[in-house]
C-alpha positions as CSV (number, residue, x, y, z in Angstrom):
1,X,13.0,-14.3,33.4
2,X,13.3,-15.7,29.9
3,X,16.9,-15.9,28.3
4,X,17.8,-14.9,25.3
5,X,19.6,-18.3,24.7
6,X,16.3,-20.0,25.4
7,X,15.1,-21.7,21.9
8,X,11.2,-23.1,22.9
9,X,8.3,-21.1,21.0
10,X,7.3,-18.8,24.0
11,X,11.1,-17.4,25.0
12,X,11.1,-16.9,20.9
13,X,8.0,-15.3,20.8
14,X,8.8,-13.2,23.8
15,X,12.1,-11.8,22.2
16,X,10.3,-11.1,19.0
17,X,7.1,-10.0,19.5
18,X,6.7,-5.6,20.1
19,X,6.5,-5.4,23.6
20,X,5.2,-1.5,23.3
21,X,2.1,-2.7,21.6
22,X,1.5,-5.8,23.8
23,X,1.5,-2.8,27.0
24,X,-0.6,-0.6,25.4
25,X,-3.3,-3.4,24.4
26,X,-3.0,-4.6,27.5
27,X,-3.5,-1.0,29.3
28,X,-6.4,-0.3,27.3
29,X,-8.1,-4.0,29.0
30,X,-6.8,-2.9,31.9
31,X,-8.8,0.4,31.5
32,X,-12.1,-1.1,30.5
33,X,-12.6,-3.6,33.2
34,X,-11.8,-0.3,35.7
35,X,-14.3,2.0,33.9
36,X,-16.9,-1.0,33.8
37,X,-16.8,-1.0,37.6
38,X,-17.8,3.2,37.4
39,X,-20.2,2.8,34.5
40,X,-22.1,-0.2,34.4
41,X,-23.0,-1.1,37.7
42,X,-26.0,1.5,37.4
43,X,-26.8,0.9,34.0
44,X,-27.6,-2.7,35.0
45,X,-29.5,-1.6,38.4
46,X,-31.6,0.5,35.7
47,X,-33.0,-2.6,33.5
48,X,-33.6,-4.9,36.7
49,X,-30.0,-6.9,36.3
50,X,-27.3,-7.9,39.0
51,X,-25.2,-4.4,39.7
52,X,-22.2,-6.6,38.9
53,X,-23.7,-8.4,36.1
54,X,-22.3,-6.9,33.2
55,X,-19.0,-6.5,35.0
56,X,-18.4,-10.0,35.6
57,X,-19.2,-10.4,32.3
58,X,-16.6,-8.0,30.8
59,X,-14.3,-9.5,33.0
60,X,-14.9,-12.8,31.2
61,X,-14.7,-11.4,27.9
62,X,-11.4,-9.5,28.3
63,X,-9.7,-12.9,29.6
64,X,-11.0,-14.7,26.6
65,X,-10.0,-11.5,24.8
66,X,-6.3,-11.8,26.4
67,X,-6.0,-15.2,25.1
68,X,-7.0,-14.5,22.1
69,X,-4.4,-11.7,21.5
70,X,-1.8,-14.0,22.3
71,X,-2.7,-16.9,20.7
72,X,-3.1,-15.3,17.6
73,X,0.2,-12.8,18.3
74,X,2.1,-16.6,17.7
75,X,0.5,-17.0,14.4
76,X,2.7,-16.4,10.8
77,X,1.7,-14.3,7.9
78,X,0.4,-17.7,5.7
79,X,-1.5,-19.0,8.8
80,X,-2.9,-15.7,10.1
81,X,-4.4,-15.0,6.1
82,X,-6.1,-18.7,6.7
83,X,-7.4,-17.4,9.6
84,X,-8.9,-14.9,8.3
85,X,-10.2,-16.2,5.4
86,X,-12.3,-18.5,7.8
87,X,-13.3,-15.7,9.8
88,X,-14.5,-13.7,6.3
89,X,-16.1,-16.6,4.9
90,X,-17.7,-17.7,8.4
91,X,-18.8,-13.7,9.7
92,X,-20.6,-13.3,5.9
93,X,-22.3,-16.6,6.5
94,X,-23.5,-15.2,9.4
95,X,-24.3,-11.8,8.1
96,X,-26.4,-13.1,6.0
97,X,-28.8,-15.4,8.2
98,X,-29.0,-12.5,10.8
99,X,-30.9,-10.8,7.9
100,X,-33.6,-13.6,8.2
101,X,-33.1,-15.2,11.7
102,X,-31.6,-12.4,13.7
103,X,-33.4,-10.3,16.4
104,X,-34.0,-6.6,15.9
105,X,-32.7,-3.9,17.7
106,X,-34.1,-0.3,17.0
107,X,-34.9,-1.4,13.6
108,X,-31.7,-3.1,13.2
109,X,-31.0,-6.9,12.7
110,X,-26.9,-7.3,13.7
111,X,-26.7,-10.0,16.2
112,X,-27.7,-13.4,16.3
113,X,-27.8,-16.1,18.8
114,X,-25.5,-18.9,18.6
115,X,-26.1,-21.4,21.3
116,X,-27.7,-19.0,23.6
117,X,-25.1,-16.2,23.1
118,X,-25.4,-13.2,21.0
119,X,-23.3,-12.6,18.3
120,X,-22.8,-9.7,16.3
121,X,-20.9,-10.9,12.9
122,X,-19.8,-7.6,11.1
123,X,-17.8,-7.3,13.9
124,X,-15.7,-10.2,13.7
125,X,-15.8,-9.4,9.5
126,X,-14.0,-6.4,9.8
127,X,-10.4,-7.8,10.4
128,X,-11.1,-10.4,8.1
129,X,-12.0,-7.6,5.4
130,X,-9.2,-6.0,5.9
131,X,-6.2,-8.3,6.0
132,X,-8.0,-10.4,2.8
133,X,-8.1,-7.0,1.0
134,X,-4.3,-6.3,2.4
135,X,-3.9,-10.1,0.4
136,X,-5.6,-9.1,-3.0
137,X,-3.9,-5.8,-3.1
138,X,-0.2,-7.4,-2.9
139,X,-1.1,-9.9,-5.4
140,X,-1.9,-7.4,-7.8
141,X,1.4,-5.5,-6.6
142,X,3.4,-8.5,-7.2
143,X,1.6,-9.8,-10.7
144,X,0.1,-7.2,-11.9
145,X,-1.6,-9.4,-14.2
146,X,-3.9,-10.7,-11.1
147,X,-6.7,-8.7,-10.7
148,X,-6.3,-8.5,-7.4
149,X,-7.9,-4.7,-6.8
150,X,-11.2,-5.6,-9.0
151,X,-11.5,-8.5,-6.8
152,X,-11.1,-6.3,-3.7
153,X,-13.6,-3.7,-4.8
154,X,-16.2,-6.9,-5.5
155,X,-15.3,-7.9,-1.8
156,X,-16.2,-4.1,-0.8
157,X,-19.1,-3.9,-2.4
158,X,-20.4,-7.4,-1.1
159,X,-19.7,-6.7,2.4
160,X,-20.9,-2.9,1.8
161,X,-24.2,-4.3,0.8
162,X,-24.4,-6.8,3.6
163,X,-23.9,-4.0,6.3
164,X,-26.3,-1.4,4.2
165,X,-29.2,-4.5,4.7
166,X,-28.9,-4.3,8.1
167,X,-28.6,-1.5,7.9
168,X,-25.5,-0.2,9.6
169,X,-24.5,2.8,8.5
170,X,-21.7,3.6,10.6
171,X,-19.7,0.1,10.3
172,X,-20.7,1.4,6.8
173,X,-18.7,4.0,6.3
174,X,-15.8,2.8,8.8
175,X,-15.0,0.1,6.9
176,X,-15.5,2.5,3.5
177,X,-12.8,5.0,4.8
178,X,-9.9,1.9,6.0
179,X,-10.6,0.2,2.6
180,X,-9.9,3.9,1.0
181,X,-7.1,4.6,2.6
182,X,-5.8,1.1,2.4
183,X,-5.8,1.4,-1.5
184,X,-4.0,4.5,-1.3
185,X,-1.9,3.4,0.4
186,X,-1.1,0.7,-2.2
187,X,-0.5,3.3,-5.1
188,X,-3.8,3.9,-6.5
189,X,-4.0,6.6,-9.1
190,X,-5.8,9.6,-9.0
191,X,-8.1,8.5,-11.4
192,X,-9.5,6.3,-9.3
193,X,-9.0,8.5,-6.3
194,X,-11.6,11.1,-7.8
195,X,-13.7,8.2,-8.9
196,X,-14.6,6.3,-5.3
197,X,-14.4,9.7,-3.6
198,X,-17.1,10.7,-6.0
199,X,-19.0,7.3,-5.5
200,X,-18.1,8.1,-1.5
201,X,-20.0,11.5,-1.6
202,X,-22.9,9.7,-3.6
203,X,-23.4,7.6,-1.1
204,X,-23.6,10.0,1.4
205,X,-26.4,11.7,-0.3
206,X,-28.2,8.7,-0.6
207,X,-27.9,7.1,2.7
208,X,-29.2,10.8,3.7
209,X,-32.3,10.8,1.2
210,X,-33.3,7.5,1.6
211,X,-32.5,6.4,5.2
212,X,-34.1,8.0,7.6
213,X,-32.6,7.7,10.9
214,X,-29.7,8.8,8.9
215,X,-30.8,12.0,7.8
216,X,-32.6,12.3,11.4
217,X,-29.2,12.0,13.1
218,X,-27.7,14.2,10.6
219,X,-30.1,17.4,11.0
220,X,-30.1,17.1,15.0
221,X,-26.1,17.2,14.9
222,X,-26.4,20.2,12.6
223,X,-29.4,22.2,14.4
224,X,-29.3,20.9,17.7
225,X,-33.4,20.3,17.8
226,X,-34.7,17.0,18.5
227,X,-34.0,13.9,20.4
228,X,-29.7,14.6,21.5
229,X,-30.2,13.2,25.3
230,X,-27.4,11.0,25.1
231,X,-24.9,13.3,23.7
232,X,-25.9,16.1,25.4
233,X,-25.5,13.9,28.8
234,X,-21.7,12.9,27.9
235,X,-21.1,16.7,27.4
236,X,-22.1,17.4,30.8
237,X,-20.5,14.1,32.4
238,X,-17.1,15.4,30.9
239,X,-17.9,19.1,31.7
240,X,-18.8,17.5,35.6
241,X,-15.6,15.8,35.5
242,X,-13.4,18.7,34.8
243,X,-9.6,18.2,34.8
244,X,-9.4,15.6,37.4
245,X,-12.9,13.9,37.7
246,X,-15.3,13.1,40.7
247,X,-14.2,10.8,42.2
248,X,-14.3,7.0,41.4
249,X,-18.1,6.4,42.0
250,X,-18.9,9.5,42.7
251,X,-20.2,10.4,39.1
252,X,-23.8,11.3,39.0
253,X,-24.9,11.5,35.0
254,X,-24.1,8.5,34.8
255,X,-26.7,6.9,36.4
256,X,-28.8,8.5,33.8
257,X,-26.7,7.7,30.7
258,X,-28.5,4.6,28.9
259,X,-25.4,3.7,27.1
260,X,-22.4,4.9,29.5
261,X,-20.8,1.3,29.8
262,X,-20.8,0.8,26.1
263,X,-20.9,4.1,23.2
264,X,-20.5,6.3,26.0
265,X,-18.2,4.9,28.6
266,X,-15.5,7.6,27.4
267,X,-18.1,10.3,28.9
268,X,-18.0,8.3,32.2
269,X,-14.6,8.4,32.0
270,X,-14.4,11.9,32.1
271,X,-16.8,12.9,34.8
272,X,-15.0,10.2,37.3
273,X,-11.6,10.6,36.1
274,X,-11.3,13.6,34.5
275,X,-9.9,14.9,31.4
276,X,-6.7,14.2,32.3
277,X,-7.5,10.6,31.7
278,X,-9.8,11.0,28.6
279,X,-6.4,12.5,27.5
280,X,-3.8,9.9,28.5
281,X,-6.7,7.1,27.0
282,X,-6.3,9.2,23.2
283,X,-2.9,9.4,23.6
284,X,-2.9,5.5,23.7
285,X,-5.2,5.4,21.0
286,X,-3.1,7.6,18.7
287,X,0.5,5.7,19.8
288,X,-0.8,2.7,18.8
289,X,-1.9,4.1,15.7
290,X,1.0,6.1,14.8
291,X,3.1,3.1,15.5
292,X,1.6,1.1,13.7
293,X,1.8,2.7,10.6
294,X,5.8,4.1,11.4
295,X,6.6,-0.1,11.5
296,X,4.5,-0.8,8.7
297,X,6.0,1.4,6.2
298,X,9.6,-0.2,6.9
299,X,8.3,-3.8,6.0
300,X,9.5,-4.8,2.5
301,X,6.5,-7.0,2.2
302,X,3.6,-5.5,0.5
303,X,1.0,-7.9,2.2
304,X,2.3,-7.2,5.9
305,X,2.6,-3.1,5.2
306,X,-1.2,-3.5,3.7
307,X,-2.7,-5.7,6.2
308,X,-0.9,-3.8,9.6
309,X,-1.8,-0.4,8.2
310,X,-5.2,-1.2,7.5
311,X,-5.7,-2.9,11.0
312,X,-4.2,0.2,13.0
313,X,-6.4,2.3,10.7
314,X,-9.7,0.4,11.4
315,X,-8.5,0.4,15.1
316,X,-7.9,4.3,15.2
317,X,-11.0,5.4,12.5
318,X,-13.4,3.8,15.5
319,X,-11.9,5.4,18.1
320,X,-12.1,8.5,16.8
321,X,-15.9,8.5,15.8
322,X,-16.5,6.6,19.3
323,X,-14.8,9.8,21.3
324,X,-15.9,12.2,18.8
325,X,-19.7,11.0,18.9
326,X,-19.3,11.6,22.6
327,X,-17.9,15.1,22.3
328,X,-20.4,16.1,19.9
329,X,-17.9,16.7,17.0
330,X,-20.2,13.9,14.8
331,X,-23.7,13.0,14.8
332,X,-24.6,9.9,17.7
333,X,-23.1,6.6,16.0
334,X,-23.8,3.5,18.3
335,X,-19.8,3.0,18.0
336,X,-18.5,1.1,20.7
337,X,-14.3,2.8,22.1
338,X,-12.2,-0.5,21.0
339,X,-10.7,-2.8,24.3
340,X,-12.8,-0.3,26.9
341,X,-16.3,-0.5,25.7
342,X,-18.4,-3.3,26.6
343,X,-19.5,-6.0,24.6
344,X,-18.0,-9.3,24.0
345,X,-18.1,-9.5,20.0
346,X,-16.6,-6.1,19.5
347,X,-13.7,-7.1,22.2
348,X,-13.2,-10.4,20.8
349,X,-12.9,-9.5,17.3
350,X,-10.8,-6.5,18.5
351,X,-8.5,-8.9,20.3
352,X,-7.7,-11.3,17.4
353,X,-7.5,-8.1,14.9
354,X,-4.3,-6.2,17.0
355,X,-3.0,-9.8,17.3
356,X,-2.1,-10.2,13.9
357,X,-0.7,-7.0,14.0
358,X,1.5,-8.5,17.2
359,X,2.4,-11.3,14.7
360,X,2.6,-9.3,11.7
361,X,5.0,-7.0,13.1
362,X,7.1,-9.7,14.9
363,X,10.5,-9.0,14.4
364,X,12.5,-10.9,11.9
365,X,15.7,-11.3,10.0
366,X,16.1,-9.0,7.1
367,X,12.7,-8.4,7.8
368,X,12.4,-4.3,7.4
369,X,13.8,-1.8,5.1
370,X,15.2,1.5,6.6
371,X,13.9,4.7,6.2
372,X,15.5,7.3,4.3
373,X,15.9,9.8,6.8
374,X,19.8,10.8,5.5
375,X,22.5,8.3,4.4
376,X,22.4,4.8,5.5
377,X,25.6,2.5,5.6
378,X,25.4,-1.1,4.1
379,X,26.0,-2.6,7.3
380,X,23.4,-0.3,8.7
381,X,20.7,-1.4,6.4
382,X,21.6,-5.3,6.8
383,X,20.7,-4.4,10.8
384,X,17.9,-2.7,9.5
């Protein structure tokens, strides 16, 4: 047990740190290596592989994952920015090379290989993108004479363009909707409001006239006609599964699911464990969120409101378009459900993004401003 009158940098960080985000992040792990026992095992029997190779794997990637979280949870504001301005600088670096050098998936060039291990770089650009963005958009909040938001929208449109090249529509459009709802967050007029939601929807109609597989996905999510194997599987893994599951291992579709340890391991979750589980897994999904964005609108400091809301957001926009791809609410989107999936980048990067929220959200003195729910005393806001 650690006292409270213990002074060393753990026992502080312990006493500071949000304990009810540390749980949930730590549930979620918990959840994917379990759910990476049901699903993956017959997905790698499938392609020739170990049963257990891509569980031992996971395994490996949620401990680097856990230390990772932590490490980073320790971090300040100044320090976790420079860390992310590496990671920004490094990830687009990277982004661009896979363009040239990188091996292609399905049409797609995302990963690379970096000492004989595969890499995928947006991933690991995403919190970068947002807590830089969270940066510029305070600076311009506290000197307005810094053009702190025409810098951010040259950063959008850079990384925007990166992920389009690739192309990757969906991390397209994720990081589109947290950067949107980061800047309204940070008092953006109307003007501008109308104006990107009208450059959104043009976008939209492009990426639909001129892409393809876009369009493609689009039509078959809209008529039902076409190639919707995958999604029509997870339906009837979760139907299978009913309120209370199969059974651990006793799942059948998923032996037949080609992605059911990493887009579609919430469908396996269903037909094991039941709904009941798929329920209690979006309900940790949504606390986190909801959380996150109740402690960041008490912090008096425009960077850390910016850069924890736009992290939570990022964390709960993916989550919803992984579990709603596997409902059939949106069209397929190769999406992978954040801490459960598998998939070292996307864990990784994952890891280090909720633990600057940990650190971000640290508590502090004088650090939060109540809210205005009725009257508050003086002494009541100094404990604020």
């Amino acid at each position: 047990m650690i006292s409270r009158t213990d002074r060393s940098p753990v026992a502080n960080w312990w006493w500071t740190v949000d304990r009810w985000f540390l749980a949930a992040f730590l549930l979620l792990m918990g959840m994917g290596v379990v759910l990476s026992f049901a699903a993956s095992p017959a997905v790698a029997e499938r392609i020739g592989l170990d049963s257990f190779h891509f569980v031992t794997r996971q395994i490996a990637y949620m401990l680097l994952a856990v230390i990772a979280l932590i490490g980073v949870s320790f971090m300040n504001a100044r320090n976790a920015r420079r860390l992310t301005l590496v990671m920004l600088i490094v990830s687009l670096v990277l982004m661009v090379a896979t363009l040239f050098v990188g091996m292609e998936v399905k049409g797609a060039r995302r990963w690379i290989y970096i000492a004989g291990v595969s890499i995928q770089p947006s991933e690991y650009m995403k919190p970068a993108f947002v807590v830089i963005c969270a940066w510029l958009f305070a600076e311009h909040a506290r000197q307005p004479e810094i053009p702190g938001n025409f810098f951010a929208m040259i950063l959008l449109g850079l990384v925007l363009a990166l992920l389009i090249a690739q192309p990757d529509l969906g991390q397209t459009i994720l990081l589109l909707g947290t950067w949107g709802a980061m800047f309204f967050i940070a008092g953006v007029s109307w003007f501008w409001i109308l104006v990107l939601g009208g450059l959104g929807l043009a976008g939209a109609l492009a990426a639909y006239s001129f892409f393809p597989h876009v369009a493609d996905r689009i039509d078959r999510f809209i008529t039902g006609e076409g190639d919707t194997y995958q999604v029509d599987m997870s339906l009837e893994a979760i139907t299978r599964g009913g309120w209370l599951g199969q059974g651990p291992g006793e799942g059948s579709i998923k032996r037949i699911l080609p992605d059911g340890h990493t887009d579609f391991v919430f469908a396996v979750a269903g037909e094991e464990f039941g709904i009941v589980i798929c329920m209690i897994i979006l309900a940790l999904f949504a606390f986190i969120v909801l959380r996150g964005l109740i402690l960041a609108r008490r912090e008096s400091d425009d960077f850390m409101r910016y850069a924890v809301s736009g992290l939570v957001i990022l964390f709960g926009f993916q989550s919803i378009i992984n579990m709603a791809v596997n409902v059939r609410m949106m069209p397929a989107k190769g999406m992978t459900l954040p801490f459960v999936s598998y998939g070292g980048s996307s864990l990784l990067a994952m890891a280090i993004s909720m633990g600057i929220v940990l650190a971000l959200t640290r508590r502090r003195p004088e650090k939060r401003v109540p809210l205005n729910y009725g009257h508050v005393t003086g002494r009541e806001a100094v404990a604020g």
